[in-house]
C-alpha positions as CSV (number, residue, x, y, z in Angstrom):
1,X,-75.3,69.8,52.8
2,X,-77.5,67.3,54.4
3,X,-80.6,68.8,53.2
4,X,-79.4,68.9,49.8
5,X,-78.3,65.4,49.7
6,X,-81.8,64.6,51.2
7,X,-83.2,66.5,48.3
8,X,-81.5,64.4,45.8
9,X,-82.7,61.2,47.2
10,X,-86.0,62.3,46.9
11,X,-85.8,63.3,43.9
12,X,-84.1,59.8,42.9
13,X,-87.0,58.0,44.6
14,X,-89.7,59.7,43.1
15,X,-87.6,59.4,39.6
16,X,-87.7,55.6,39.8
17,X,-91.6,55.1,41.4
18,X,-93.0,57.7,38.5
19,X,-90.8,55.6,35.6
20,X,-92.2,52.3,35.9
21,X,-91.4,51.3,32.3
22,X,-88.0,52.0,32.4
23,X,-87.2,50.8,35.7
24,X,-88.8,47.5,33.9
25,X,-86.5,48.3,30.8
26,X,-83.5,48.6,33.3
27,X,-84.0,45.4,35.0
28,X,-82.1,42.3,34.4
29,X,-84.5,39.6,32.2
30,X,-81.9,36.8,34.1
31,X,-80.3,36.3,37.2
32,X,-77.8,33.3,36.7
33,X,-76.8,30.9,38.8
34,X,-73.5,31.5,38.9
35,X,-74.2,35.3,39.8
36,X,-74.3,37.0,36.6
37,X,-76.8,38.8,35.2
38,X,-78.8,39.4,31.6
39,X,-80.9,41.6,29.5
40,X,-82.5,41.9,26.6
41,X,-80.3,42.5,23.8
42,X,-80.6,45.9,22.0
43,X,-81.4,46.4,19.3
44,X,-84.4,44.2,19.1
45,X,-85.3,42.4,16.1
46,X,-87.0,44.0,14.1
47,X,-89.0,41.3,12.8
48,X,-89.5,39.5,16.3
49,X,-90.5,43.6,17.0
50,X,-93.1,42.8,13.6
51,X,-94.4,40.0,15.2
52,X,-95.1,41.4,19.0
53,X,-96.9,44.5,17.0
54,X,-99.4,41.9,15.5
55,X,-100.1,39.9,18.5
56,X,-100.6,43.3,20.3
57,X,-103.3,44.4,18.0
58,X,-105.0,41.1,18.1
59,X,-104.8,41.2,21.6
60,X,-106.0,44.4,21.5
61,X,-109.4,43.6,19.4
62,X,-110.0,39.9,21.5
63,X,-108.1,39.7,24.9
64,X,-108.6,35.9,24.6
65,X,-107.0,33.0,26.0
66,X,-105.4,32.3,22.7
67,X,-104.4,36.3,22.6
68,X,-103.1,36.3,25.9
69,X,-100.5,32.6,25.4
70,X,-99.0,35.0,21.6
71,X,-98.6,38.1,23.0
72,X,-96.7,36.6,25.6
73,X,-95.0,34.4,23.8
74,X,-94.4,36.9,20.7
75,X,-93.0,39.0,23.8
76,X,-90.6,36.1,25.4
77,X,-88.7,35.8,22.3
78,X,-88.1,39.7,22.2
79,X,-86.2,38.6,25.6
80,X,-88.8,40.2,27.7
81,X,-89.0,37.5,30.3
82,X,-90.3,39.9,32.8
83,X,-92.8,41.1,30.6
84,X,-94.1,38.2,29.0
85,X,-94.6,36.2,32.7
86,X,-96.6,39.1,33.7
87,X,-98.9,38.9,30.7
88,X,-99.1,35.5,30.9
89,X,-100.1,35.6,34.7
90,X,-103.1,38.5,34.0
91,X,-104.3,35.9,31.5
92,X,-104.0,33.0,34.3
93,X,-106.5,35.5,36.4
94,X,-109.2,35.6,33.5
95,X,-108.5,31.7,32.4
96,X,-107.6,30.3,35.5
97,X,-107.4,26.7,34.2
98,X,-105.3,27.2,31.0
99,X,-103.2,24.6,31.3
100,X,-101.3,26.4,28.1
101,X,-100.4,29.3,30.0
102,X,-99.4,27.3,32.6
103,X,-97.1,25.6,30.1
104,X,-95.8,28.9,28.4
105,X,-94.7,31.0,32.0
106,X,-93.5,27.5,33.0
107,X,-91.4,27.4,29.9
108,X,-90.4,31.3,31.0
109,X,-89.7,30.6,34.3
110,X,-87.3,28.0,33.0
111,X,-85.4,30.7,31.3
112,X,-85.1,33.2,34.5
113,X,-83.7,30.1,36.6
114,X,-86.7,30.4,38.6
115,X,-87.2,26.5,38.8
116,X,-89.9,26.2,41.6
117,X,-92.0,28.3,40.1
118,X,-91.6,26.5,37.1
119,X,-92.2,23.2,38.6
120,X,-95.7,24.7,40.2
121,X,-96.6,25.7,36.4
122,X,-95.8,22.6,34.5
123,X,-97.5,20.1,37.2
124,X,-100.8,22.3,37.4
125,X,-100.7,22.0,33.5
126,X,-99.8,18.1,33.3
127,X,-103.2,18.3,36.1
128,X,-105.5,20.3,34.1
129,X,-104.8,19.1,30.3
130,X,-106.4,16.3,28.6
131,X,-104.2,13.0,27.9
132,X,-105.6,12.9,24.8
133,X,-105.9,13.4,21.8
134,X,-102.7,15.1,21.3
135,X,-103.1,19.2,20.7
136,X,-100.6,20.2,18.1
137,X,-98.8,23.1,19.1
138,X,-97.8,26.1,17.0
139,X,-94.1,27.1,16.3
140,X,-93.5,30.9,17.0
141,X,-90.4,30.4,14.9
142,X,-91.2,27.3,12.1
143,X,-88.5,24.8,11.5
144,X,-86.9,25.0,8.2
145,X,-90.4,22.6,6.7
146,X,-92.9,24.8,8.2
147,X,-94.1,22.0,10.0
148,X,-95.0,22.1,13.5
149,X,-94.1,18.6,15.0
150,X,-94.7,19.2,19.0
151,X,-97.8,19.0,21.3
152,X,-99.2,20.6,24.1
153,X,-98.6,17.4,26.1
154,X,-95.2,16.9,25.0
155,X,-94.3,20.5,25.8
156,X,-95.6,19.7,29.3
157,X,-93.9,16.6,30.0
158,X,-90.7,17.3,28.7
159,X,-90.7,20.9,30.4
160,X,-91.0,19.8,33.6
161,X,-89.2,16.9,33.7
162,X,-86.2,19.3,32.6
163,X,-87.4,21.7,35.4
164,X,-86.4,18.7,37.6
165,X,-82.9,18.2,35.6
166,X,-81.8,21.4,36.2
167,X,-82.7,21.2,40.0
168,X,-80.6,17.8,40.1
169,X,-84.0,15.6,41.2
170,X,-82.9,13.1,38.5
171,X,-85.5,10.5,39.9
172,X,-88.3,12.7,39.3
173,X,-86.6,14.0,36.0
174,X,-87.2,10.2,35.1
175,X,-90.3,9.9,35.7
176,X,-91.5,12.6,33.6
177,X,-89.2,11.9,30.9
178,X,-90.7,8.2,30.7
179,X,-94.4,9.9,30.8
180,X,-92.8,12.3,27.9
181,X,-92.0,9.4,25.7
182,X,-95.4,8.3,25.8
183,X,-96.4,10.9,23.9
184,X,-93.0,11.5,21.6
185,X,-94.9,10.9,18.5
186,X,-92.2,11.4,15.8
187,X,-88.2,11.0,15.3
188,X,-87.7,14.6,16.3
189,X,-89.4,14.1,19.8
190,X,-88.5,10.3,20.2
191,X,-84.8,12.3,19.8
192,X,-84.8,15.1,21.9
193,X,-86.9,12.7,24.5
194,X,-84.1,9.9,24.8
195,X,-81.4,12.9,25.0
196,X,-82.5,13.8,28.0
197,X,-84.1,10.6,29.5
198,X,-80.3,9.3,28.6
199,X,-78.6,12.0,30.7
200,X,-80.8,11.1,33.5
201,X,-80.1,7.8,33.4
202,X,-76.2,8.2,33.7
203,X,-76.6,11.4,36.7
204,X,-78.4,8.3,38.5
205,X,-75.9,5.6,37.8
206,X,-78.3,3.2,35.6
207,X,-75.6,2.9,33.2
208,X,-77.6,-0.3,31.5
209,X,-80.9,1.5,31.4
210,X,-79.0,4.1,29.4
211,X,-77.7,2.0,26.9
212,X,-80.7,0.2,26.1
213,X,-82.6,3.7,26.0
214,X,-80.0,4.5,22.9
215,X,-81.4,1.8,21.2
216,X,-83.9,3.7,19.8
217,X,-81.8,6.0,17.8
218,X,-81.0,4.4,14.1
219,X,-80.0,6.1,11.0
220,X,-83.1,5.7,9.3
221,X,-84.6,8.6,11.6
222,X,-85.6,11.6,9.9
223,X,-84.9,14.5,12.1
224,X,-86.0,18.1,10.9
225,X,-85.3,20.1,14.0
226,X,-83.1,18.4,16.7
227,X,-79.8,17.7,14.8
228,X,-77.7,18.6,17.6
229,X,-79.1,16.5,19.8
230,X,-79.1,13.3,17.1
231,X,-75.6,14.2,17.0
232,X,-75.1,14.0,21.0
233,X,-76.6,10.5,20.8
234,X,-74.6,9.2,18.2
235,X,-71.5,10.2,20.4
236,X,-73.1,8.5,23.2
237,X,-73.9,5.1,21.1
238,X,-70.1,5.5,19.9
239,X,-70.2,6.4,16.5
240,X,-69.1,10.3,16.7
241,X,-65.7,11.3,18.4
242,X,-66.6,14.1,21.1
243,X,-64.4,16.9,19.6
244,X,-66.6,16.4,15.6
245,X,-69.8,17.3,18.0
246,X,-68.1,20.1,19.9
247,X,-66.9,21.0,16.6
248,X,-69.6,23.5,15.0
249,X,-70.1,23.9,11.4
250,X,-69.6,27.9,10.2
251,X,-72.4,27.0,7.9
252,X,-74.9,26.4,10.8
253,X,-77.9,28.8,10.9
254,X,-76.7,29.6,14.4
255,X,-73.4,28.1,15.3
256,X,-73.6,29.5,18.9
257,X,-77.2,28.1,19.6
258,X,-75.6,24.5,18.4
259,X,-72.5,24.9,20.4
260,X,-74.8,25.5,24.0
261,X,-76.4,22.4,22.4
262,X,-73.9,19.8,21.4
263,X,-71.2,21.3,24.1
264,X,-73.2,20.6,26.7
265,X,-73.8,16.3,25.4
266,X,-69.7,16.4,25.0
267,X,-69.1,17.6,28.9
268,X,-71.9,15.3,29.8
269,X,-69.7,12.8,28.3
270,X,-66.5,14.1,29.8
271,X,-68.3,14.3,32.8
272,X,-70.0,10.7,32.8
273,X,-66.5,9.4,31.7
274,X,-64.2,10.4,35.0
275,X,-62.5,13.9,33.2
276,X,-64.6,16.2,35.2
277,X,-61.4,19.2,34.2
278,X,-62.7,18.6,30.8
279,X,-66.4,18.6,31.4
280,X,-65.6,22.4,33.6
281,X,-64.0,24.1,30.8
282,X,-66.3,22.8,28.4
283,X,-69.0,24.2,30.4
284,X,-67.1,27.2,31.0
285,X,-67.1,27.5,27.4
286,X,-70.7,26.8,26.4
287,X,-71.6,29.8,29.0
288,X,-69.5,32.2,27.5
289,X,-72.3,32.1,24.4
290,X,-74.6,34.5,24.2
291,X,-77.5,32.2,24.3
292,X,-78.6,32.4,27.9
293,X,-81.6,31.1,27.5
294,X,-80.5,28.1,25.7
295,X,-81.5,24.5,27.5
296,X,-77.3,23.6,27.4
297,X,-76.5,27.1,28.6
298,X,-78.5,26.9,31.6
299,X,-77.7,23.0,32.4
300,X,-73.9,24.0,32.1
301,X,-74.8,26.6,34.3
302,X,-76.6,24.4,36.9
303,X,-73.8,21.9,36.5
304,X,-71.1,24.5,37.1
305,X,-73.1,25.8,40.1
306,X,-73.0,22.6,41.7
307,X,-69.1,21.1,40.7
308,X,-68.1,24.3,41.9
């Protein structure tokens, strides 16, 4: 009986070491913080799926720098985390000072929880890349104008001072934030810039730094992308009730996606305002999406980790 047992073991060992693909495929894309894990959802998309075929072949015909960041990326938003930091990382060994794949497996380190790392990615890039002028970068998934409205630096800035939210280092989290408004060159940046800086502020108590930052926000902002986050800052300034923003719209494109978004501004709020019961089972609730890789999924996470 032991033999055959022994047999079977062997033969599950040399299973997994001659199946490296779908050990890969069988591995979790997430670990959370609050012990869970995540995979890529199945069935892929088929035209994310479109997409990854055509960086592949370009990749194919010119492994270059620019090759390496899309096929990662292109493979990142297929939920391939694993995948995508590992293409990303042979591209770091042929273009070791690419600040823009530091920037992208900085980004995907974010979305595995793997903060350190992150932070290691997003300071070497804020090392290597030039202050100016300001690189536009392109959308893997245009807004609804087709116009891409972020930068490399921004992308850098505001990256790692999140890395740094999401740890609770709020003082560095400043400090980064303030160098990301530097370069916050339109309403949609300016926004999602003082969302964050203003969250930062309350975590470290500057209640009057906070309010002045929200002085900045005015109707007569156009915002393209970051609506849910305009509409966290209007609640902040006063002039939206917390349960309208935790309230979704069924005509959003993606009412889940706004829900991590906005639901994690209203427990902030909670939170900020003494009710932390509220600000848990709001949290609670934005984690019970199924965007795990959302920014307000994995703060509600972190917060939840740590009220806990």
């Amino acid at each position: 009986m032991k033999k055959i047992l022994l047999l079977l073991s062997v033969l599950s060992l040399t299973h997994c070491t001659n199946n490296p693909e779908q050990a890969a495929a069988e591995a979790p894309e997430v670990y959370s913080l609050l012990g869970l894990e995540y995979y890529a959802p199945e069935p892929p998309n088929p035209k994310l799926d479109s997409n990854l075929t055509v960086a592949q072949k370009n990749f194919d015909a010119d492994p270059s720098e620019e090759n390496y960041i899309w096929l990662g990326r292109r493979t990142a938003y297929l939920t391939r985390y694993n995948e995508a930091i590992q293409i990303f990382s042979d591209g770091l060994e042929k273009f070791p000072n690419s600040y823009k794949l530091y920037r992208h497996r900085g980004h995907r380190y974010l979305s595995q929880r793997k903060f350190d790392a992150a932070l290691y990615d997003f300071k070497k890039a804020a090392e290597l890349m030039p202050a100016s002028p300001l690189e536009i970068e392109s959308d893997g998934a245009p807004n609804k104008l087709n116009i891409p409205l972020s930068t490399t630096q921004f992308n850098v800035w505001y990256h790692l001072a999140l890395a740094y939210y999401l740890k609770g280092d709020f003082a560095e989290a400043e400090k980064a934030y303030l160098e990301c408004m530097k370069v916050s060159n339109n309403d949609d940046l300016i926004t999602a810039t003082v969302d964050w800086l203003y969250m930062t502020y309350r975590r470290e108590g500057k209640t009057e730094e906070a309010k002045q930052l929200l002085e900045k926000i005015t109707p007569a902002m156009t915002i393209i992308e970051n609506d849910s986050y305009f509409k966290r800052l209007n609640m902040y300034k006063g002039l939206l009730p917390p349960d309208s923003v935790l309230s979704v719209s069924s005509s959003n494109a993606d009412v889940e996606l706004a829900l991590a978004t906005q639901g994690y501004g209203v427990g902030n709020w909670y939170l900020y305002n003494g009710d932390t019961t509220q600000a848990l089972n709001i949290f609670e609730k934005v984690v019970g999406g199924k965007h795990f890789s959302a920014f307000g999924f994995i703060a509600s996470e972190a917060d939840l980790a740590r009220l806990r």
